[in-house]
KEVEXTI-360653 format. One record per residue (C-alpha): x, y, z; residue in three letters. Coordinates in steps of 0.2 Angstrom, whole numbers, padded with zeros to 4 digits, always signed. Example, Ala and Ser with C-alpha at 12.3 -4.5 7.8 and 13.67 -1.06 7.14 Angstrom:
2
+0062-0022+0039ala;+0068-0005+0036ser;
END
This chain:
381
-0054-0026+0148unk;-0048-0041+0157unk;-0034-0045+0148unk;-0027-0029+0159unk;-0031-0038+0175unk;-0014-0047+0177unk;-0007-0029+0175unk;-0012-0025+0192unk;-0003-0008+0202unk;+0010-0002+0191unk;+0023-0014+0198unk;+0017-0013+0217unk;+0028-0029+0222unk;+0043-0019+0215unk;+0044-0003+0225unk;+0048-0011+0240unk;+0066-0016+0229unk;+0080-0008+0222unk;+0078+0003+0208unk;+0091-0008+0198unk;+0106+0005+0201unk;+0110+0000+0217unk;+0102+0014+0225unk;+0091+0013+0241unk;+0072+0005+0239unk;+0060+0016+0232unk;+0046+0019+0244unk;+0027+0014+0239unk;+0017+0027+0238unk;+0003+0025+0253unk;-0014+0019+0249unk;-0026+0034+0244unk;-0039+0040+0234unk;-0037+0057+0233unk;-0025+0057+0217unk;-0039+0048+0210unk;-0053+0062+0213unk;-0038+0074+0207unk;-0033+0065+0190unk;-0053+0064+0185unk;-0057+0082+0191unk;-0043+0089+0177unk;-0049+0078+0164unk;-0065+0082+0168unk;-0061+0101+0167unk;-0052+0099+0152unk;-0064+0090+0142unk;-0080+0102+0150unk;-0071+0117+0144unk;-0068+0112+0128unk;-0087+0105+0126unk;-0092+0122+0132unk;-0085+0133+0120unk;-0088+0117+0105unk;-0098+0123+0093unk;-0106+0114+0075unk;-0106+0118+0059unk;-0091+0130+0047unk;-0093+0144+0059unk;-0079+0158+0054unk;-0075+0145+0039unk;-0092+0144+0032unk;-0093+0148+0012unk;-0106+0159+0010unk;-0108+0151-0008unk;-0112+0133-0007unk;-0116+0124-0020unk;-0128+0112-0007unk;-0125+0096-0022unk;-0133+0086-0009unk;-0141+0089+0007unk;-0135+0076+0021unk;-0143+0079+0038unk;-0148+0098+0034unk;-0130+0102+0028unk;-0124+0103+0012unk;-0112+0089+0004unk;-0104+0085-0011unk;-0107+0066-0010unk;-0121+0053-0005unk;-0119+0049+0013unk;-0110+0033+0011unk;-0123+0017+0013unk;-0137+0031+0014unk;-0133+0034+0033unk;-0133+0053+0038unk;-0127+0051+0054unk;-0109+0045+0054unk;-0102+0059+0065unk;-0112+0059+0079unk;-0109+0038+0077unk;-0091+0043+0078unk;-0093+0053+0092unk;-0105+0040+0105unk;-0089+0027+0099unk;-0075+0039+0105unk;-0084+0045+0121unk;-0091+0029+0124unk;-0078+0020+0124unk;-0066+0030+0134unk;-0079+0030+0145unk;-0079+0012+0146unk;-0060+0012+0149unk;-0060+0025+0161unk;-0074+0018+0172unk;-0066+0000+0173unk;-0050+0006+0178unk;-0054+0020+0188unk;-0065+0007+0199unk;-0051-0004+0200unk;-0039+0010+0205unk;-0054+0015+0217unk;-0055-0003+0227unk;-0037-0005+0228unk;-0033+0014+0232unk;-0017+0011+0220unk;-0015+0019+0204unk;-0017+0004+0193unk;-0006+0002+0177unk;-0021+0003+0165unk;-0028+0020+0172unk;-0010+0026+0169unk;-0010+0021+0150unk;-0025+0027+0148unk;-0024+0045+0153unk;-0007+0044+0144unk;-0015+0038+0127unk;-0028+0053+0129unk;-0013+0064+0130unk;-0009+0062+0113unk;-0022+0073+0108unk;-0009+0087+0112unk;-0002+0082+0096unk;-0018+0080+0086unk;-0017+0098+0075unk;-0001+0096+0069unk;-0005+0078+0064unk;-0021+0086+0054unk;-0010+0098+0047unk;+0005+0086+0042unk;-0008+0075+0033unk;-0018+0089+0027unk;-0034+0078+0037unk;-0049+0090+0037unk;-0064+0082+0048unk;-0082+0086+0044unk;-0087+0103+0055unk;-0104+0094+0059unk;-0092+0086+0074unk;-0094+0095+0091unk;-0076+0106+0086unk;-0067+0120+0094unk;-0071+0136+0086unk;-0058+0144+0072unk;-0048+0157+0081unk;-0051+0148+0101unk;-0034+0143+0103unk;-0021+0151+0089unk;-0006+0142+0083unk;-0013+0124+0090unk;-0031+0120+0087unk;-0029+0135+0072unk;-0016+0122+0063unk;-0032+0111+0060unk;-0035+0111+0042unk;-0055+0114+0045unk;-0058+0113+0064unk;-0052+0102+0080unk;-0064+0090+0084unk;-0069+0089+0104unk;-0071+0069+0104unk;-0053+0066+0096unk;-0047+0069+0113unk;-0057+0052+0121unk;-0056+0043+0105unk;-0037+0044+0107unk;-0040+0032+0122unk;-0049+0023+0111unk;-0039+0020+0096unk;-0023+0017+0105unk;-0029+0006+0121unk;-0042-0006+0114unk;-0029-0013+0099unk;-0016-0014+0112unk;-0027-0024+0122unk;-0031-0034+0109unk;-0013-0037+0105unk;-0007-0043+0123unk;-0022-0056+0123unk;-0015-0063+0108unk;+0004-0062+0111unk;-0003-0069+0129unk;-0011-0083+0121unk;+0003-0087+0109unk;+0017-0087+0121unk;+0008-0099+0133unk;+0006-0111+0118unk;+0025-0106+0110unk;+0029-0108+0130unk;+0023-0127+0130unk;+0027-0133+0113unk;+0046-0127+0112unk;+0050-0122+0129unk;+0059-0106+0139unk;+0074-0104+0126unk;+0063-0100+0113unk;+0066-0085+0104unk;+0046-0079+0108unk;+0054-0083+0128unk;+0069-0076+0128unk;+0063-0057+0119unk;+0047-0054+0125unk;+0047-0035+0120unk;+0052-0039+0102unk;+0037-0052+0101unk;+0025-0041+0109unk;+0028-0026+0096unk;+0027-0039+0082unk;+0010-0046+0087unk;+0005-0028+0089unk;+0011-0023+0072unk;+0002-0036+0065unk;-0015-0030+0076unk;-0012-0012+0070unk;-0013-0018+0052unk;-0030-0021+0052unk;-0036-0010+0067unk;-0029+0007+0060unk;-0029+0007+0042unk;-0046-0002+0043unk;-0053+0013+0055unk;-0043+0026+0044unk;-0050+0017+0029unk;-0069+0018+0037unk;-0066+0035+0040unk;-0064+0040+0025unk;-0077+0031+0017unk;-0090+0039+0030unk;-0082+0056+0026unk;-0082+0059+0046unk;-0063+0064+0039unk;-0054+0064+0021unk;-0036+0066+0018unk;-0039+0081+0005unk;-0020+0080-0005unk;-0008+0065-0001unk;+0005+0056-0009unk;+0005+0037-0016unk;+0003+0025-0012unk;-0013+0027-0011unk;-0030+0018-0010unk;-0045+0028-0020unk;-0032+0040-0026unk;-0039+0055-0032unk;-0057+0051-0026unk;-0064+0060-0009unk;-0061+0043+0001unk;-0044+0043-0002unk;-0032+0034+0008unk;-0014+0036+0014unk;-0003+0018+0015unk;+0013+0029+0021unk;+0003+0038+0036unk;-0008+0026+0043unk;+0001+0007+0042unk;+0017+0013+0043unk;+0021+0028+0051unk;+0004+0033+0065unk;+0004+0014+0072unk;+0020+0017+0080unk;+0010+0026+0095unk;-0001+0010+0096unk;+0015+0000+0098unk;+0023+0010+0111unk;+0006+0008+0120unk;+0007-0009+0120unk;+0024-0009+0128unk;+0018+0002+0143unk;+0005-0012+0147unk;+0017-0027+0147unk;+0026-0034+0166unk;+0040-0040+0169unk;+0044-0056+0179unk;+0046-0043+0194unk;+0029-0034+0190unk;+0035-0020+0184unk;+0030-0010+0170unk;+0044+0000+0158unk;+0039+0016+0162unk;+0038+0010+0181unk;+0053+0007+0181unk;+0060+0023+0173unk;+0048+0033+0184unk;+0057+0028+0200unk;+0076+0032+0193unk;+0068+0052+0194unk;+0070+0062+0209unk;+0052+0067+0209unk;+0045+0050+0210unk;+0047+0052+0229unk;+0037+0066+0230unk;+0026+0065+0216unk;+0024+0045+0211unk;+0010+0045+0202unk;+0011+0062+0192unk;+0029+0057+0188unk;+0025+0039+0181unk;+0011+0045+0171unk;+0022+0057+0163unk;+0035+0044+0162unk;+0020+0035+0152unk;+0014+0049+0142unk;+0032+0053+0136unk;+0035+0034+0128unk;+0021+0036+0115unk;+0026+0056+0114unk;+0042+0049+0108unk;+0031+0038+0093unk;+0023+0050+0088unk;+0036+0062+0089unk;+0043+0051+0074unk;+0028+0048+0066unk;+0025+0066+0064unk;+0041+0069+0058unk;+0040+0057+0045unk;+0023+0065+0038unk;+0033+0081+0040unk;+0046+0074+0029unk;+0033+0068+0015unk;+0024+0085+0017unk;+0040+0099+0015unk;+0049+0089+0002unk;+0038+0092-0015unk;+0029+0078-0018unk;+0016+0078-0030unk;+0000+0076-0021unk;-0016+0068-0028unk;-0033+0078-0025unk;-0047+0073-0014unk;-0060+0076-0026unk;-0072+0082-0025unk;-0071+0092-0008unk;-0085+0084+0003unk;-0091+0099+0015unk;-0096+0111+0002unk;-0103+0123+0015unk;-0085+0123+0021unk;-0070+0134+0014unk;-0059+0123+0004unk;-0043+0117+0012unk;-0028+0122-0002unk;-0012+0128+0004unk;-0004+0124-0013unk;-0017+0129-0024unk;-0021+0112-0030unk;-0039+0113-0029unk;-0039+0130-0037unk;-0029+0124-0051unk;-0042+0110-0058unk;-0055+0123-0056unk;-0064+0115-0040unk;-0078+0126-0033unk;-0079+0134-0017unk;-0071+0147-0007unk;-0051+0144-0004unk;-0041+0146+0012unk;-0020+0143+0013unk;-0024+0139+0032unk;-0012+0141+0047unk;+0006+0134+0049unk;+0008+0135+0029unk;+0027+0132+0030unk;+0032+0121+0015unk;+0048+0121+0009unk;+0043+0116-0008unk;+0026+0113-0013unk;+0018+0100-0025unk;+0015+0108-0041unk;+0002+0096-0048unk;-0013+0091-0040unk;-0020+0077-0051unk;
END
């Protein structure tokens, strides 16, 4: 967390400037904390609501048939839980809600003394947004999780939770602060630490000096590598989630632990990077989406809605093409290795191309929502 402590208010020192197009100065918002109580009572709301009406288990997807292979924490499995540990969800869970709790209480404390939205609050609330996005990323990367997460019910919110190939897991929507923030973090410490050095060994006309953006996003990419596959990677081992069909490469192709090398180095990290950028300062103090914020007319009367939406919008715009690159490998035909066998046996089986139905797997089928391929993988080996 402290690596966010030079990244004080958002680019305060700024706002008394011009905007950079020759416009008046941009006013600073006054000192307050009632925006504060505001932003925490919605996300408060939000997530009570959803934990409300969150239940366990398959619910309207249960297969009234299972085979019950193996029982894992009462419920029945197809596998042995990995290293004998039945309780990989609920560790899941205290890590996403634990964490964002973490990241929440530091900055909101910060944001609290100072009575000024600081910049790391603002990245935070916009990495949770992401969750917005989360069903049709579980249903581009055909990514059941296991129903024993706290999930929303099947049919609570049609055409968006729905699109989910088993359910919509609750803690997704904190471990998005999670999974996004801490890695970014990580990355500006070490791209900190590396530029100081790079600073005193070949001086300010260094290429490291002289394009700070493109250094940042290259030390983050090089973060990302081992943060997101290896969280990918751990959850598919643990089961918590499974790609159920994906195409190569893969890792464990075939097996239930499956992973995707296209997805999760590639194409999902792109959100990580564009977190990273929304936590760097220039020489001025002045974030990106700072900046963009104040060029909008609504910045005058809404400052801190409009920069955080400003935020929110930048790793939007990732994963916007992220998802459409999943989309891409999803519509276009190609041939799909199996996740076998399918874990959660007391859960209908995920197959909207019949791939499962074709070697003869057990269990109860469902095409699932959103089923729009244009062509269709035609062998599931």
């Amino acid at each position: 967390m402290a690596i966010a402590q030079s990244s004080t208010h958002s680019g305060a020192r700024a706002l008394r400037t011009s905007d950079g197009a020759g416009r008046p100065p941009v006013p600073e918002p006054a000192p307050s904390r009632a925006w504060l109580v505001v932003a925490f009572g919605v996300f408060g709301s939000l997530l009570g609501y959803m934990l409300a009406i969150s239940e366990t288990g398959p619910g309207a997807l249960r297969d009234p048939n299972p085979i019950g292979t193996v029982m894992t924490d009462g419920y029945p499995r197809a596998n042995e839980p990995w290293l004998g540990f039945d309780h990989w969800p609920q560790l899941w869970e205290t890590i996403g809600f634990g964490g964002a709790a973490i990241l929440l209480a530091v900055y909101g404390t910060k944001s609290w003394r100072a009575r000024r939205m600081h910049n790391g609050l603002v990245v935070t609330f916009a990495a949770g947004g992401m969750y917005a996005f989360d069903p049709i990323y579980n249903w581009l990367g055909y990514f059941p999780t296991d129903p024993r997460l706290m999930h929303l019910p099947h049919g609570t919110i049609p055409f968006w939770s729905d699109l989910a190939p088993t359910f919509e897991p609750v803690f997704f929507f904190p471990l998005y602060m999670v999974w996004l923030m801490c890695p970014a973090l990580v990355a500006h410490a070490v791209w900190k630490r590396v530029r100081a050095r790079n600073l005193v060994r070949k001086g300010p006309d260094s290429w490291m000096q002289r394009h700070p953006l493109w250094s940042l996003l290259i030390v983050c990419k090089l973060v990302t590598l081992v943060t997101d596959f290896g969280g990918f990677r751990l959850g598919t081992q643990t089961e918590v989630f499974i790609f159920s069909q994906a195409p190569g490469p893969l890792i464990a192709g075939g097996d239930t632990s499956q992973a995707q090398l296209l997805w999760e180095p590639l194409l999902f990290p792109l959100t990580v990077l564009a977190t990273s950028l929304l936590l760097y300062h220039d020489k001025d103090g002045m974030t990106i989406h700072g900046r963009a914020a104040r060029r909008l007319r609504t910045f005058r009367r809404l400052p801190r809605l409009t920069e955080f939406a400003v935020a929110w919008s930048v790793i939007a715009l990732a994963y916007t093409v992220a998802l459409i690159g999943m989309g891409t490998l999803r519509v276009t035909g190609q041939t799909d290795k199996v996740a076998k066998p399918w874990p959660y046996e007391d859960t209908q089986v995920y197959d909207p191309d019949g791939l499962y139905e074709k070697l003869g797997a057990p269990g109860l089928k469902r095409e699932g929502d959103g089923n729009l391929n244009i062509r269709r993988p035609t062998d599931g080996r």
